[in-house]
Structures are given as C-alpha cells and as structure tokens.
N, C-alpha and C positions, 0 to 999 in steps of 0.2 A: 504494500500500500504506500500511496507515494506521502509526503506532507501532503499535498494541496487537498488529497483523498483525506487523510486525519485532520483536517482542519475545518474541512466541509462536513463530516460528521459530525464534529465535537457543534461545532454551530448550528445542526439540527437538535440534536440531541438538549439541548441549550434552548430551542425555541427559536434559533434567530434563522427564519426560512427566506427571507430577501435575498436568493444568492440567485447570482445570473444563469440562467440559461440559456442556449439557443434560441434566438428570434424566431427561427422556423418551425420550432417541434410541434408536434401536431401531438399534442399531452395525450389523445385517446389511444393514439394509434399506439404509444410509447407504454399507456401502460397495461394497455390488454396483451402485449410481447412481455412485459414483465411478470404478470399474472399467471400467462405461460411459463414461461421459465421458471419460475421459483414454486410451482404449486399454492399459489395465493388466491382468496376470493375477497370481494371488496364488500362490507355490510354498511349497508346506506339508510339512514332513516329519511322520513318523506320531508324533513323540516332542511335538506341539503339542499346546495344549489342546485339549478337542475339539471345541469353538465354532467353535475357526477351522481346524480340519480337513473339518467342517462345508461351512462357508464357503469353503475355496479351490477355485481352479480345478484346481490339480491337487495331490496325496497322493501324498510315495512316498519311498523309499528316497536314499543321498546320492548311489546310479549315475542312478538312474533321473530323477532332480530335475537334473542336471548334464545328462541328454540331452534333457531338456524346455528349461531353459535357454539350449541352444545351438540349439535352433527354433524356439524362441516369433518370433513375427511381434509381440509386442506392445511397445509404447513404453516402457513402465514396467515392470520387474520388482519385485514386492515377493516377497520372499524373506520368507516366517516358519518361522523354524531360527534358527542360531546364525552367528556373523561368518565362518568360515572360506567358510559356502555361501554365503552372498550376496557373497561376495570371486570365490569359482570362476565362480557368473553375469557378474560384472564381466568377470575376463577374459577372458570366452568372448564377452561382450556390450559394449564399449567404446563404442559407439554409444549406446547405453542408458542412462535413465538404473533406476539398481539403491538398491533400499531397503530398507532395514533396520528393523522395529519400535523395537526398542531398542539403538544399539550397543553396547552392556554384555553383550551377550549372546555369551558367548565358547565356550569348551569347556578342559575342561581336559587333555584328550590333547593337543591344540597348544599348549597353554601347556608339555607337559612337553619339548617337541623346541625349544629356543630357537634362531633361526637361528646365531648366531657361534658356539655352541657343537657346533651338526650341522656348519655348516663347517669348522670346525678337526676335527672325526671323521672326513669327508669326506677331507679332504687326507690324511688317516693311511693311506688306503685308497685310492689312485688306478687299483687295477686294478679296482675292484669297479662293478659296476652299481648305480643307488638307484632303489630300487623303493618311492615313501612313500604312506602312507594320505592317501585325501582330508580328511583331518581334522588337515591343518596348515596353517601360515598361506603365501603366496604367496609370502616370500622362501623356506619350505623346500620348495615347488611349484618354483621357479626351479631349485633345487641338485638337484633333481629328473630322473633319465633316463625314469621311467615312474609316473602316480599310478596309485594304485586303488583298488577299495573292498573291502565285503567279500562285495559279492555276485560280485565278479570277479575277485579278487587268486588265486584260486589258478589262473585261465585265465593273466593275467598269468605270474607265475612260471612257468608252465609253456610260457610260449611263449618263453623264455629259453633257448638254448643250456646244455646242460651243465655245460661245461667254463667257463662264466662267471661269476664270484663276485659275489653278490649283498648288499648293505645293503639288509636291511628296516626302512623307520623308521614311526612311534613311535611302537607299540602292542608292545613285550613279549611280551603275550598271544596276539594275532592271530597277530605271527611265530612264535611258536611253535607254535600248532597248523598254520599254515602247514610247515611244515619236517616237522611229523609226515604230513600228507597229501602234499605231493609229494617227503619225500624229500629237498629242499635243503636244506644247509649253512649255512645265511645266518649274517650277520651281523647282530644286532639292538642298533638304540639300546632307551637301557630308559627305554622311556616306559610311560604307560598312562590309562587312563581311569577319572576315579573312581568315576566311576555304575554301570560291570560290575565294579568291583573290592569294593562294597560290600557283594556277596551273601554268607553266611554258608552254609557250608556243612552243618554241624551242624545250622540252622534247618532246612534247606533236606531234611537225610536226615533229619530226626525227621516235617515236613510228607510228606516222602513216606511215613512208615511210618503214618501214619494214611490216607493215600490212594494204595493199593495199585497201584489201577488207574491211577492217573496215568501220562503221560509227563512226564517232565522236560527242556524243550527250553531252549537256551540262543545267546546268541550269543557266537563266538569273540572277544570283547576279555574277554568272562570269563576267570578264573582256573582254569589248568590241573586243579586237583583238582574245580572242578566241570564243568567239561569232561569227563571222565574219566565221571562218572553220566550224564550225557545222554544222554536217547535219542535227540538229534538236535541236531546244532550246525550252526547256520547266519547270513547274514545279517538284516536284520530285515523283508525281501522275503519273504526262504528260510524264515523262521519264519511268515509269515504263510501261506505258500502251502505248509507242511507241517500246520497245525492244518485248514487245508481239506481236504485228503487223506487224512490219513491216519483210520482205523479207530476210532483211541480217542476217547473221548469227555470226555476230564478230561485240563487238563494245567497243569504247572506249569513259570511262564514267566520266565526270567531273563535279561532285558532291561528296559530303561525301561521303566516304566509306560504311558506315552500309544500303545503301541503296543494296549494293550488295545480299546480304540474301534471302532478297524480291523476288530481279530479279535473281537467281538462284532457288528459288522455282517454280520460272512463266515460266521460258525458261532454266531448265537443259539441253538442248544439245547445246546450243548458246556458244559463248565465248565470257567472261566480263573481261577487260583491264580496273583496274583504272586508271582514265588518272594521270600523276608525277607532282609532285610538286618541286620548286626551292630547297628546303632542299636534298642535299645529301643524310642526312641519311633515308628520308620515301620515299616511291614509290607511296603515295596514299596520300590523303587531309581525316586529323579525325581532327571531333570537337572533344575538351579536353573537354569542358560541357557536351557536351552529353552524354560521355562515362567515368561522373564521377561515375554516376548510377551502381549499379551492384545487384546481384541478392541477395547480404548478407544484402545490405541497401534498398532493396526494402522488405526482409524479417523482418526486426527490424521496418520498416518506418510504417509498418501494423501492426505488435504485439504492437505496442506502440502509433501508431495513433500519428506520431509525425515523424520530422517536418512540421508543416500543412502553408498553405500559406491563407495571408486574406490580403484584400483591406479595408482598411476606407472605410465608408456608403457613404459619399457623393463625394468621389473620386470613387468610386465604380459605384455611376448611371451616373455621368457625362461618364464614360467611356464605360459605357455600351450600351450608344445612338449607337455611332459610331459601334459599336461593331455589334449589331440589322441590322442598315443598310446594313451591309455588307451582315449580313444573308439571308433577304429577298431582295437582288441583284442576290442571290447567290442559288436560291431554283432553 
C-alpha cells in the first residue's frame, strides 16, 4: 500500500470524504464492479437519495432492512441509512465486515434516549418490561427486553401479557399512538424525532383546504394533533403500500421526503404533496443524516472498505437478544 493509499484511508476512516476523484466516473457503473468483486450488497432505506436507492440491492423499511441483514450471504455489508442501522447489521453480522458511507450520519431520536441516563430510568422501574424502537444506539438495544419498529411495534406490545408493565422508549410520539391503539398503559421516555416533529400543522390544514380531495397520510413518530387529521397513520412500508391501494388519487405525505421516489415508482399517475414544515425556507421535512450519504462516498466507502462500523463482543450479544426477539415476533 502506497502512502497516498494510507492516507486516503486514514481520512475516510476519520470522516473527512472530500477527496478528489475522477471528473469522469460514472459512480454507478464503479460500484456495481465493486459489489462484484468483493461479494458486497448495498442496504438502502427509502429516506436515501435516490441515486443510490436506485442503485442498491435492496430498498426498504428499518424491519425489513434488519431481516435482509440477518440473511444476506454477502461478505460486505454496506448499509446507506444512518449509524444506529449499520450498528443492528453488525450485530446481527459479527463475521462481516459492515460499512458505513459516512459515520457522521447519526439520527437524532437516539441521540434523544442517552444510554446512562435510560439506565438510571431503567433501574427506577424494575418490574417493567422495555420495549425500545430500532432507532437507538446498541448500548440502549443491550438494556433492551424486546426492539421494534414501526411497522411491528404494535404486534410487539400486543404479544405482551396484560398484567405486564411496559417502558416504551424513545419516541414520545410513536408511544403514544401506540397506547391509543392497543390500549396499554406504558411508560414513555420522552424522546422524539426531529424530522416528524417539524410538520406544521396549520400548513398542513390550510394545504388540505385547497386540496379537498387529498388524503392526509402520516407516520406515527408525528405529532399527536396531526395524527389526529390522518386519514391513515402508518409505518413508512404501511404508507407506501397504503398510497398503492387505496382509491384516492392525491395525497398528502408526512414523513421524510426520500420516501417520495419509492411512491412515484409505485403510483406514477397519483399526486404526492409533501406535507410543510414550520421552517419558511423548506416545503418538505429531510433528515440531514440520511442525506449525508451520496453516491461519491458510497463509491470510496467500497474501494477502501472503510468507514466500517463494529460493536464490542459483549455489548454486541447483550444487544442482540432483544434484537432476535423482535425477529421471531416478526416472521
């Protein structure tokens, strides 16, 4: 390996991806021959740009991306999402090696559940069950008795005994329409997501009164008062596979933006309204994580097998119990 090779590494590995390339590469062509070559598949959620949704081998949800994950037959995982997923492929894949675009790319619903501090909530509450969203980091997966998402979490809590007191962590939101549909009592840490919490809802009922005909579909890490207008709250699966069914033909969508792509491949002759956010200057809710990813550091991220993401061993199985259950909840 030359320097210039150990230096362009160490700089990935580091997070600093500005490094020049070729004006001419043509990034797809570059890394479906890499993909080839190294026995790699790309796992893409629907919130990426949509180049490299495009591009991946597979498109999907954070349940359905966690059960490709855990069967992939391939050497390399390149995960393009955010650190929490390409942490859950690690510890479902420890043989593997798992890579990350950019590790900068975080979420801020796990950033809002800090582990020492869900621990000490934890211990306050020893008779309770924890039931946490996939969208926290592996120590709060470890203090974990069951993860899940949101295309599953209300099977989850419902395959709970009754008489059993539950901690929902750390979506606020989520918990809460959770407890409105099954009926549970939980307990919620109050975390939340900024990207569903930026929808205005005033925007959102003055766009519907110009577009009559719309439905308003949203997903539950929204905010209860626009929960409450939906014609239909779901995951971002459950949203995709509700604008193909159903009847209407206009709708207004409050969830990330990159899910649009998807549901213009599924229902070109529909009309997709992202629903507004409070900010003036955007008309649409974009994770900044998710769309730190691009197709020049998913091209370096594979020719250099670098930045890779790894769990400690025994942080690793602790996290992976909860992680299991989910699965086989979830078959």
């Amino acid at each position: 390996m030359t320097d210039l090779e150990k230096a362009t590494k160490d700089l990935i590995n580091k997070g600093f991806l500005d490094i020049k390339t070729p004006s001419d590469i043509d990034y797809a062509v570059e890394i479906k021959k890499l993909c080839k070559e190294k026995n790699a598949v790309i796992l893409a959620h629907y919130y990426q740009e949509d180049a490299i949704q495009d591009i991946a081998d597979y498109v999907g949800d954070s349940l359905s991306l966690s059960q490709e994950a855990a069967r992939t037959e391939a050497d390399i995982i390149v995960f393009a999402g955010v650190h929490f997923m390409a942490e859950t492929a690690k510890i479902l894949n420890p043989e593997k090696l798992v890579l990350l675009p950019d590790l900068k790319a975080g979420c801020s619903l796990a950033d809002s559940c800090p582990p020492n501090e869900f621990e000490a909530f934890k211990k306050q509450h020893p008779d309770h069950l924890v039931v946490s969203y996939v969208n926290t980091s592996a120590e709060i997966k470890a203090l974990t008795d069951i993860v899940c998402t949101s295309s599953n979490a209300k099977t989850i809590i419902d395959s709970i005994p009754l008489d059993q007191p539950i901690i929902f962590a750390p979506d606020r939101n989520l918990g809460a329409w959770l407890i409105k549909e099954t009926g549970r009592d939980m307990l919620l840490w109050d975390g939340a997501c900024l990207v569903h919490e930026a929808f205005s809802i005033e925007k959102i009922l003055a766009l519907y009164a110009e577009n009559p005909d719309a439905e308003i579909i949203a997903h539950p890490e929204s905010q209860a008062h626009l929960l409450k207008v939906a014609k239909y709250v779901g995951s971002t699966s459950g949203l995709l596979d509700y604008v193909k069914k159903s009847d209407a033909q206009k709708f207004i969508i409050a969830t990330e933006v990159g899910i649009l792509h998807k549901m213009r491949q599924l229902v070109p002759n529909k009309i997709l309204i992202p629903a507004p956010v409070e900010d003036d200057n955007c008309n649409c809710s974009e994770c900044h994580y998710m769309k730190m990813n691009t197709m020049k550091k998913l091209y370096l991220c594979l020719k250099h097998e670098l930045p890779s993401v790894n769990v400690e061993e025994g942080l690793r199985k602790k996290a992976l119990v909860s992680i299991e259950r989910m699965l086989e909840l979830s078959k």
